[in-house]
N, C-alpha and C positions, 0 to 999 in steps of 0.2 A: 504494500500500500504506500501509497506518495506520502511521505513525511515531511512535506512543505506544510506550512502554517497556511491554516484557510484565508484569502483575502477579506480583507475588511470593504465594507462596502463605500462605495468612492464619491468624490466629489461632495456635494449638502447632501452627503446621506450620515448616517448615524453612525461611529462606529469607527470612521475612516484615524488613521495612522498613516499617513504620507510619510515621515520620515523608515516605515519598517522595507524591511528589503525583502524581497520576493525570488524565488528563484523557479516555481514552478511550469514555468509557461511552456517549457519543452523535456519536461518528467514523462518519461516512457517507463513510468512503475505501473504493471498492469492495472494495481485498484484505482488507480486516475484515473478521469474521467479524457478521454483523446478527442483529438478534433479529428481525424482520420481515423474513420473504421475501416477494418481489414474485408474484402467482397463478401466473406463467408458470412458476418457478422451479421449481416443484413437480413430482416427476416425474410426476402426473396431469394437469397441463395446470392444475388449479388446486387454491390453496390452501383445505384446511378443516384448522381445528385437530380435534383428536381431544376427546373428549369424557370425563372422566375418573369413572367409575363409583365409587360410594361403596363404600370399602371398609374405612373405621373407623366410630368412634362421631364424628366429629367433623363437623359441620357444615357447616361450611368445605369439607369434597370434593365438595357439591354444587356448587361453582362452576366452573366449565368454564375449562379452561386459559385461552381467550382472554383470557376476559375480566380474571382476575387477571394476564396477563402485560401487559396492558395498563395495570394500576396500577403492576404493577412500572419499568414502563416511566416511567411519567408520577415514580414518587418516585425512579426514580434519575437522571430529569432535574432534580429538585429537590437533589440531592446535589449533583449538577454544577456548580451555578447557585454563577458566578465570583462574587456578592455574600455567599452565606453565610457565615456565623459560625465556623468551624474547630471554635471552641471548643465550641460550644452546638449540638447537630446537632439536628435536628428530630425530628419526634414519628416512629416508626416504626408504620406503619399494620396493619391484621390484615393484611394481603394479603404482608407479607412471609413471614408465618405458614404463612399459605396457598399457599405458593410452593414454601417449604421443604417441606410435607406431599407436595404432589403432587407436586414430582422425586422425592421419598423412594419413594414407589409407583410412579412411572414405574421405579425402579431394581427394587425390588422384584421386578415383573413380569417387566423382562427380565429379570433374574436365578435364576428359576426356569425358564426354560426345560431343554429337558432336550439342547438341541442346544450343544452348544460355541460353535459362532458363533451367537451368538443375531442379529446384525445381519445375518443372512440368512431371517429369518422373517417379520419385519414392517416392510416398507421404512418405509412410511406413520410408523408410531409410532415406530420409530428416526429418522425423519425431525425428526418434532416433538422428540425428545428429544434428541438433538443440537444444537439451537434453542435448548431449557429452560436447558442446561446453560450454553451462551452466556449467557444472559440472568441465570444465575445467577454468573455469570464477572463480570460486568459489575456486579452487586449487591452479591457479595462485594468487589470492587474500590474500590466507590462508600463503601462505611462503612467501608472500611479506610484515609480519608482523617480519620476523627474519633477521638475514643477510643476506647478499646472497650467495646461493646454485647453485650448478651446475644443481641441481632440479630447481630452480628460474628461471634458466635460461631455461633449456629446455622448461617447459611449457611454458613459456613467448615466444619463437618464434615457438610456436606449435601455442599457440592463435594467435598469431600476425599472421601467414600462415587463421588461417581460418579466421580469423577478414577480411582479403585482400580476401579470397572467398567468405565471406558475401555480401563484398561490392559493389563488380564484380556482384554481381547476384542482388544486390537489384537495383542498376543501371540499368543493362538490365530488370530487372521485369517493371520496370518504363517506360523505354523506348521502351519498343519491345512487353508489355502483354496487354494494352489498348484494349480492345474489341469492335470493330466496327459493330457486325452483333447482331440483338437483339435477334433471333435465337439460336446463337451459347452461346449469357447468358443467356437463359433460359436453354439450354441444360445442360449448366455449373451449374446452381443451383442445378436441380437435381442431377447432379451427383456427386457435391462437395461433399469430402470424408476427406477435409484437414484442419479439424477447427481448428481456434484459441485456447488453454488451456481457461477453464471458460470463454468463449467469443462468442457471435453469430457470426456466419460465414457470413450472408449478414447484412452486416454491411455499405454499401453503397448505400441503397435507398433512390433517390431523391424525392421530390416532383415534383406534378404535374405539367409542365410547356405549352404553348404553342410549336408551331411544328416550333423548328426555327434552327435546328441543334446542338445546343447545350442542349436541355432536357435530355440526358442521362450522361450530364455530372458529373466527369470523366471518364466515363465509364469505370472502371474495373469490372471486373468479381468475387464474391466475395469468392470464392478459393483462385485467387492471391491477393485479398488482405490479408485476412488470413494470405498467406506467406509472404506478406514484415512486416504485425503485427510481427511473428514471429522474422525474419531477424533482425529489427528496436529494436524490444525487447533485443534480445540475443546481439547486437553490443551497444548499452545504455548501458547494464547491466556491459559488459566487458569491460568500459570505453573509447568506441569510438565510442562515444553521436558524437563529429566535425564530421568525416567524414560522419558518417549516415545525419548528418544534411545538410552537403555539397550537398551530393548524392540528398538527397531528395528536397531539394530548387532548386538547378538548375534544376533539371528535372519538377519540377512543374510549374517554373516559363514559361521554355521554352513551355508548354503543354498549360498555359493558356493563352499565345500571340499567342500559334496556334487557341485557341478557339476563341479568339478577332479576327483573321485576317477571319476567316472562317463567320468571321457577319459581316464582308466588314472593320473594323477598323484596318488603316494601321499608320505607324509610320511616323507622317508629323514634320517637323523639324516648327520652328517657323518664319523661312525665305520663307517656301513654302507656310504658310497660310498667310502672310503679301500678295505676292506676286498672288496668288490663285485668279481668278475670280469671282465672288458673286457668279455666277450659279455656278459652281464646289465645291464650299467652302459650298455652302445650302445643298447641297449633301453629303456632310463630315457630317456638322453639324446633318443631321438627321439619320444616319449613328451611333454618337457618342451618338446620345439620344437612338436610341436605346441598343447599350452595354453597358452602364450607367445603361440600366434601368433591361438588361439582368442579369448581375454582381450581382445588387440587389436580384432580384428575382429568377434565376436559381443560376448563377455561382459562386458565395460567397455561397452559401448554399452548393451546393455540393461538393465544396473544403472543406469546413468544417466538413462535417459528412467523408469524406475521410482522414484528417487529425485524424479525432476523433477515427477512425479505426485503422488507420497504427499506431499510438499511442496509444491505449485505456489505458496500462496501465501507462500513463505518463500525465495528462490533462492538466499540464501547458506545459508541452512540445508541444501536441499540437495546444493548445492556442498559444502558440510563435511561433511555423510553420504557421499556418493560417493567426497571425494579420502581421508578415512579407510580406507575397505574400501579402496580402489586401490592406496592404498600399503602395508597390511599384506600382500593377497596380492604386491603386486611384490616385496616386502622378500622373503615366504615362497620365492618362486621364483628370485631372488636368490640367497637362501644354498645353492640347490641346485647355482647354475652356479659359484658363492664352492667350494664342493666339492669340483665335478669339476675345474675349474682348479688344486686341490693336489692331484691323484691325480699317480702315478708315469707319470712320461713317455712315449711310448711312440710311434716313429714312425707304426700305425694310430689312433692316436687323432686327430692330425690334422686330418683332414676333419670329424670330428664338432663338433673343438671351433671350427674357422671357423665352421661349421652355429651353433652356439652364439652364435658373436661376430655374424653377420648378424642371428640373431633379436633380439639383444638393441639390435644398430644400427636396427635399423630398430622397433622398438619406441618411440625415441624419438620421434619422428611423432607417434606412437601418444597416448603421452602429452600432445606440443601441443593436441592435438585432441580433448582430454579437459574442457575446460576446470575444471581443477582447481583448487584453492586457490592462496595465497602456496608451500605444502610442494611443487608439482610444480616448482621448481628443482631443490630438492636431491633431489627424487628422480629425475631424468634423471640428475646429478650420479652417484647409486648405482649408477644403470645403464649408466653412463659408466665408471664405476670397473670393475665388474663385467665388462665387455666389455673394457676393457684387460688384466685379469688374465687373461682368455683367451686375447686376443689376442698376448701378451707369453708365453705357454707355447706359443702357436701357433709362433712365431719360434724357439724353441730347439729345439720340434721339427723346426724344417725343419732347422735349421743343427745339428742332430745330424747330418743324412744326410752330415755331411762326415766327423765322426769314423765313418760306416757305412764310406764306402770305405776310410779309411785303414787301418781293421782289418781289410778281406778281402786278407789276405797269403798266402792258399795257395798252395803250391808246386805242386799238381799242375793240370796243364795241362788245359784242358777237352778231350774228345777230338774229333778230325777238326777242329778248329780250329773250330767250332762259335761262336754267342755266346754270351757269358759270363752269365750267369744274375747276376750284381752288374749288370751292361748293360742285359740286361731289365730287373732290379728296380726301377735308378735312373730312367731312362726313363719308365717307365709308375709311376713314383712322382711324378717331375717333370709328365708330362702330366696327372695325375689335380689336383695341386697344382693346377697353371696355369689351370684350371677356376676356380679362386677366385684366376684373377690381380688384379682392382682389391681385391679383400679382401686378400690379400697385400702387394700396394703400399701398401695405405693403413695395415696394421699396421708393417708395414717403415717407412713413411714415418714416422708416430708414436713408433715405436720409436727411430730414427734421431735424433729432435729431439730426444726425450728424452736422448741420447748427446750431441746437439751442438744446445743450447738457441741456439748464434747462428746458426741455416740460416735463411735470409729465404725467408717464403713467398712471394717473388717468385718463385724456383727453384721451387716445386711445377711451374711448366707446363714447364718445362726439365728434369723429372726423370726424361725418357724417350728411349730413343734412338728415332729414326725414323725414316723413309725415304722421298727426294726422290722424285717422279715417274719418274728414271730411275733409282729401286734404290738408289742410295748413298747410306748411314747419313749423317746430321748429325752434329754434334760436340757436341751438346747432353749435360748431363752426363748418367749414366743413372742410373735410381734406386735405390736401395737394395735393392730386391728382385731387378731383375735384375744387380744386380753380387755379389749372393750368389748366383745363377743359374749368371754365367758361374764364380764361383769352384768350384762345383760341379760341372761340365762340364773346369775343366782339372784335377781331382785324378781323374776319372774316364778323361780321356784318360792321366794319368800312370801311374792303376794300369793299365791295357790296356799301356801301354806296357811294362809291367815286366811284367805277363802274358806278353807275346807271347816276349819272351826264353826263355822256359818250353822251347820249341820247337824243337828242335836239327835241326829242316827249313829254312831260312829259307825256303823255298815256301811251308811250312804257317804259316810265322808271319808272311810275310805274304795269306795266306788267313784268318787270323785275324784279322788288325786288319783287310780290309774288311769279314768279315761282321760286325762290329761294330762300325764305323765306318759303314757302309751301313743299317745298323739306327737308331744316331744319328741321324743327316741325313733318315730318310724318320720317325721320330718328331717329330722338329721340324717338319719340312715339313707333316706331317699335322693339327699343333696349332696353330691360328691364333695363341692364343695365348703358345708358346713362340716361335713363327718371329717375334712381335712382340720380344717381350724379348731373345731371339741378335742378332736383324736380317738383310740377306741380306750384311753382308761376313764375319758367323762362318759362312752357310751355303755363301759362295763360297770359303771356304780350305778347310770341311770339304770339300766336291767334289773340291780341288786334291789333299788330302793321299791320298784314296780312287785318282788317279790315278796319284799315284807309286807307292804299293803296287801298284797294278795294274804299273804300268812291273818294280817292282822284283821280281815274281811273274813275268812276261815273260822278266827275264833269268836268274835263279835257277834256271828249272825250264827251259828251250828253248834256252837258249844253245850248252851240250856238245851235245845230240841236234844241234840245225842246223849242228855244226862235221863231226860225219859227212858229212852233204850237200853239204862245199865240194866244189870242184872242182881244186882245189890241192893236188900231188901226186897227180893219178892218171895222168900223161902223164909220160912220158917219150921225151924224141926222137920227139916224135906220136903216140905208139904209148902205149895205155893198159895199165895194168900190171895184170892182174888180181888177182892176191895181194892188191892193194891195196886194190882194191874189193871184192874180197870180204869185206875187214877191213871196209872203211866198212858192207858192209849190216849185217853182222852185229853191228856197233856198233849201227846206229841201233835194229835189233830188238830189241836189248837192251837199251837205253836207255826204247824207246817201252815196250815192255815190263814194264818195272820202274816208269817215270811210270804208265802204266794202272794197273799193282796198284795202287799206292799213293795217288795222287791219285783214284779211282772211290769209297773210301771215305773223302775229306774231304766236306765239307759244306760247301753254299751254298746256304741258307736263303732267302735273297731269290731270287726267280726271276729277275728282270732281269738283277741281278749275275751269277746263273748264266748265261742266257744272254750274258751282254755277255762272259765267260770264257771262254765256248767258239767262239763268234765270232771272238773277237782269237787264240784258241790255233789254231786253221782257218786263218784268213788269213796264219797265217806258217809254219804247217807244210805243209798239203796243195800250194801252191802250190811248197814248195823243194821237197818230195819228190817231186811227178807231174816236177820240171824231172829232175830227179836221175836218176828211173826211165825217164824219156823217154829221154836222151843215153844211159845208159852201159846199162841192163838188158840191151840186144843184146848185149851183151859177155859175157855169159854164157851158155855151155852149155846150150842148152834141155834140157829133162827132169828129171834129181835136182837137177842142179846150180841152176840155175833157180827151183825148188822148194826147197833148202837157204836159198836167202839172197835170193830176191825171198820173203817172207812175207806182204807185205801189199800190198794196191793203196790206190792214192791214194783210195778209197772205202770201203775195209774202215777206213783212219784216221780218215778223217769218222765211220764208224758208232763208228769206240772213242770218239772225243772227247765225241759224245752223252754217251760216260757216264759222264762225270767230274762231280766233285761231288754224286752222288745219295747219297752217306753210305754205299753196299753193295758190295761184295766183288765182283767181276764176272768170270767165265775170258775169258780173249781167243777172239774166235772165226779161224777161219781163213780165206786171203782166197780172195777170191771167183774163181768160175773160167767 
């Protein structure tokens, strides 16, 4: 690439430096821009100058481009010439004259066209005239190294006339050549006839993206891009780098908030999101993860290879066009998640706002890969920032759910000893969390440093518990997230525990801490990820304590009934005393009795549970009772008496035990005969 310093612009224009010295006027570095194209170059396979029709009084227009840019050419290699005079410049020949007239009606002509982009009517002539202007780039350059000339001066508002038709047309290129039919750019490739100097002409193909409206973006057609390479080239060269860059910024930046608005992301002030409804505001929110995640993956890309085009021969230039637009929309989208991260807290928010913290972590990538300026530090840096203040409203949210349980202090007992609806909540609040357990960890973990700046990230890989080959936890520390875990699990077992008291059954209360202790234990077990953060020696105590409730349900409610069934005190001097046993049947009837009613309408929700209950309740009753009814039932009177106080058979129990824990009201049926 030509490492001459771009001209300043000449004459009363802005900018100008008359004493800098110039040497580029006869640079044959290929990224120059040349007054001579080589035949091939030509998008007809070869070069013919156009031929310029007399269209004043003046003489001089009979002479044909060629051959005047060929004097032009020979007297500003005479400027050049490191022996001349600074002081004393030489004679300026007509053909500068003549130089000036014919750009002036090259402008002219395109400039009455009645098409907006006039650089899509006559490749050929815009060809040449992009050429001109170079060579007039190079002219004005060349006399801006002596005093000033009346020569200096003419070319200089000859440039300056097309430098303002360049502008006009690279503007409307921008704004008005956007191709929306994929038809009409396929048509367009084949027939593009209008390539870039040493440059491929589709120079704007995206990758492959999903079907979301924006995969073809920017969609230009790659003829017009061609012409603003062109345009952007010949307006740099002629040192009006500002205004191309002007033109080319606002019109990109406006194009890519139409692309943003077209995937539903609108510009919400940060008084509208304070003020916003959760349900509306969840709706933004996933809205924002998706152009976040767009941006990344289509639209940062294709602004890029588009920027890399309309620029090719300038790379930091368009490096500096690209990391400009990237970081204005990142900043834009930014203060949207800067927003949501001060709304009012709220245990559902949540998930949305990790959802937030991922997009924005992994956006960082995004930006490596961006190859943008010196400014992409500090703009990961924002979004670094930006994703901590989520992340960091993410952690309060969780470690609210502590003050959730302490405040559910209801006296009234849930009925049939049922699980507690705080039980469900926390549970299926905890499993939905643990979903985003390494995002958890790694907030918690950040969080934590932040608290205790001396934790050596030596401990990162020790910040987990975990589990040997045969099951038992290591003693490695555990990390931050699941020691807020378990602290959340023992204020859950404490209010249960102060629940269950509620229950002036001790049966029913303890029917109530396993169905929902039984509910714990198969939620953990079900979530790979919680059963990693408990481990299995919280899930081998939780089993342990579900068995003594079970033990402590066993003696509570069975005990009096199978004291009926002893056999102690019904003899006397071998002889059995019936008064006696008539008492015991008629105890246990009324015993079993009154368990029936009452236990048929508790609840055991878990099937298992339920039946592992009526199993253990079977195997200690039916077996005392058939022994019970076996030995002494002879002893009774067959007929009423018989019928008064044997009620049931060892089968007609089995069928009642069925139906215990179904939560419903049941009659006892009569025994079987």
């Amino acid at each position: 690439m030509d490492t001459t310093p771009l001209p300043e612009k000449i004459g009363g224009f802005t900018g100008r430096k008359s004493d800098k010295k110039r040497d580029n006027a006869n640079s044959n570095e290929p990224d120059s821009p040349t007054v001579d194209s080589k035949p091939d170059d030509h998008p007809t396979g070869k070069y013919q100058e156009t031929e310029i029709a007399e269209e004043s009084s003046s003489p001089n227009l009979h002479t044909s481009l060629p051959h005047v840019s060929e004097e032009i050419d020979g007297f500003i290699h005479t400027l050049c010439d490191v022996n001349i005079d600074k002081s004393n410049p030489p004679e300026v020949p007509d053909s500068v004259e003549n130089f000036s007239e014919l750009v002036e009606s090259m402008i002219a002509r395109l400039d009455s066209g009645e098409s907006k982009a006039k650089f899509e009517q006559n490749v050929e002539e815009h060809s040449d005239f992009v050429k001109a202007v170079n060579r007039m780039s190079k002219l004005t350059n060349a006399l801006g190294e002596f005093p000033l000339t009346p020569a200096l001066n003419r070319t200089g508002t000859v440039l300056q006339r097309a430098m303002s038709f360049l502008e006009e047309e690279f503007r409307t290129i921008l704004e008005d050549s956007r191709s929306s039919n994929s038809d009409q750019k396929a048509l367009s490739t084949k027939q593009s006839s209008f390539k870039s100097d040493d440059h491929e002409s589709n120079r704007c193909v995206l990758p492959e993206a999903e079907s979301n409206g924006t995969e073809d973006f920017p969609s230009f057609s790659p003829e017009v891009v061609s012409n603003m390479n062109r345009i952007a080239t010949a307006m740099i060269f002629a040192g009006y780098e500002t205004e191309c860059f002007q033109v080319y910024s606002i019109s990109r930046r406006s194009s890519f908030q139409e692309a943003l608005k077209k995937l539903g992301f609108q510009n919400i002030s940060i008084d509208d999101v304070q003020r916003m409804q959760w349900e509306s505001l969840e709706g933004e929110i996933a809205t924002w993860i998706k152009v976040v995640k767009n941006c990344a993956t289509v639209l940062f890309s294709g602004e890029r290879q588009f920027s890399e085009s309309v620029f090719s021969e300038f790379p930091s230039i368009s490096r500096g066009q690209f990391s400009n637009l990237a970081r204005a929309v990142v900043i834009h989208l930014l203060n949207f998640a800067e927003a949501v991260a001060m709304t009012k807290r709220s245990a559902e928010k949540l998930f949305k706002f990790l959802d937030m913290y991922e997009t924005l972590r992994d956006l960082i990538p995004a930006i490596d890969g961006m190859n943008l300026d010196e400014g992409a530090d500090e703009l990961k840096s924002d979004i670094s920032f930006t994703a901590g203040r989520l992340g960091e409203s993410a952690i309060c949210i969780f470690c609210d759910l502590e003050n959730s349980i302490k405040s559910d202090t209801g006296k009234t007992p849930v009925p049939s000893g049922a699980v507690h609806p705080l039980t469900r909540y926390t549970m299926n609040y905890l499993k939905y969390a643990c979903e985003y357990k390494d995002t958890l960890e790694q907030v918690f973990h950040q969080h934590t440093r932040i608290e205790r700046p001396n934790v050596s990230d030596e401990s990162d890989t020790a910040d987990r518990g975990r589990s040997d080959q045969n099951g038992s936890d290591e003693t490695a520390d555990p990390s931050p997230f699941s020691v807020q875990l378990m602290a959340v699990m023992e204020l859950l077992d404490a209010n249960l525990d102060a629940k269950s008291k509620l229950y002036r059954d001790p049966s029913l209360r303890c029917i109530f801490l396993m169905n929902n202790g039984r509910y714990i234990l198969q939620k953990i077990k079900g979530s790979t990820e919680i059963h990693q953060l408990m481990g299995d020696t919280w899930c081998r105590k939780r089993s342990w304590d579900l068995r003594q409730y079970h033990k402590s349900y066993q003696r509570e409610t069975w005990s009096k009934m199978l004291g009926s069934l002893s056999h102690e005190g019904l003899q006397v001097n071998g002889k059995v005393v019936k008064p006696v046993l008539k008492e015991r049947f008629k105890s246990f009837n009324a015993t079993f009795d009154e368990i029936h009613r009452t236990q048929s309408t508790w609840v055991v929700s878990d099937e298992q549970l339920q039946s592992e209950l009526r199993i253990s309740i079977s195997a200690v009753v039916i077996p005392a009772y058939r022994s019970f009814l076996g030995r002494f039932g002879q002893y009774l009177d067959h007929g009423r008496q018989t019928e008064k106080y044997i009620k049931y058979q060892p089968e007609d129990i089995e069928a009642s035990i069925e139906e215990f824990f179904e939560g419903n009201p049941t009659s006892m049926g009569r025994k079987r005969t």
